[in-house]
C-alpha positions as CSV (number, residue, x, y, z in Angstrom):
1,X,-28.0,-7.0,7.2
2,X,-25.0,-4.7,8.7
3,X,-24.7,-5.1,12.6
4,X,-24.7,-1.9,14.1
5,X,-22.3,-1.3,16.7
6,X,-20.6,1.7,18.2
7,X,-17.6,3.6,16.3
8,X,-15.2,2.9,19.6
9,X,-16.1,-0.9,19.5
10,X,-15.7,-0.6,15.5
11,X,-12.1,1.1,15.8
12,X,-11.2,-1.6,18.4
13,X,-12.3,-4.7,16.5
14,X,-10.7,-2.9,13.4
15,X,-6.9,-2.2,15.5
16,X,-6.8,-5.7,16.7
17,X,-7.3,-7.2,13.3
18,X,-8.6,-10.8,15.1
19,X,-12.5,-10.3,13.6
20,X,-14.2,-9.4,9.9
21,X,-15.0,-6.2,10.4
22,X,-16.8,-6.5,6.9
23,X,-20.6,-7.3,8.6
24,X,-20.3,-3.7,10.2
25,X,-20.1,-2.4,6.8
26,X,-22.9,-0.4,4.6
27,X,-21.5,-1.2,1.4
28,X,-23.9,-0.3,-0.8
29,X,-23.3,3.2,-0.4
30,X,-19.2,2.7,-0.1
31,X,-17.5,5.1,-2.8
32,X,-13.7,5.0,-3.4
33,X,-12.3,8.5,-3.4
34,X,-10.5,9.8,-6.7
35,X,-12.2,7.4,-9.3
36,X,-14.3,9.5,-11.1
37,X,-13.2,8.6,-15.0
38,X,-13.0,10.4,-18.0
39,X,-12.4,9.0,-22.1
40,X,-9.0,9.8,-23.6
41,X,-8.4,9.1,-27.2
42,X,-4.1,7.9,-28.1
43,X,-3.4,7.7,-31.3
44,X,-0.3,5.2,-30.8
45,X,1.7,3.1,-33.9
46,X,1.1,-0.2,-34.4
47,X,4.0,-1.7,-32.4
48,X,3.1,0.0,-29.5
49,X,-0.6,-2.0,-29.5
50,X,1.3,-5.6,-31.0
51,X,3.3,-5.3,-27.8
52,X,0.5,-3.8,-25.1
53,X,-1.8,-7.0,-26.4
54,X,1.2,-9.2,-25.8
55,X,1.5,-8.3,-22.7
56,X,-2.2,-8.3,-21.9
57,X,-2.4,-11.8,-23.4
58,X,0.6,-12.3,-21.2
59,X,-0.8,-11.3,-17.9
60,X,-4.5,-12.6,-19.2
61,X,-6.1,-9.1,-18.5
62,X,-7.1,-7.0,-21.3
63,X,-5.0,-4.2,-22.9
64,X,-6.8,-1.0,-21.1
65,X,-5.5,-2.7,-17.7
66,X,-2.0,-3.2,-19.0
67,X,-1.9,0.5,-20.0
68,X,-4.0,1.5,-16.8
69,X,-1.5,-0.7,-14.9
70,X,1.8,1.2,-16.6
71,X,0.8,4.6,-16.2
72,X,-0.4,4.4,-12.4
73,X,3.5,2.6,-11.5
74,X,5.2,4.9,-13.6
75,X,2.7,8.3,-12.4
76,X,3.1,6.7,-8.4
77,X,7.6,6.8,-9.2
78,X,7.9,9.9,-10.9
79,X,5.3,12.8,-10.2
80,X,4.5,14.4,-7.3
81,X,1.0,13.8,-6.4
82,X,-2.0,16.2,-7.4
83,X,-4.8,16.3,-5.0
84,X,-8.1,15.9,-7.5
């Protein structure tokens, strides 16, 4: 059950940090902004996926993450961002 309380109380508890602001929450409903998804199919040689599952196996997460991992640090460094 999500105590209801009002927003100036909310932004105070939130600014001093000292209480879980969590139980003020509706997070059934909570969306995070800019994840819609969409399939891509790589083609990519053989030493590319020997090495990605290494490092999966290496990190014990599976391959997609390593690859979703890379291109998100290497996007975040290098590109200007695109407002989706």
């Amino acid at each position: 059950m999500v105590k209801t309380i009002k927003s100036e109380e909310f932004d105070r508890l939130f600014d001093e940090g000292k209480d879980d602001i969590v139980e003020h929450l509706d997070l059934s409903s909570a969306r995070r902004p800019n994840r819609k998804t969409r399939k891509v199919n790589v083609d990519l040689p053989e030493w590319m996926i020997v090495s990605l599952d290494a490092e999966a196996d290496r990190l014990a997460i599976n391959r997609q993450a390593v690859i979703k991992t890379w291109l998100a640090e290497r996007i975040d460094g290098d590109l200007p961002r695109i407002k989706v």
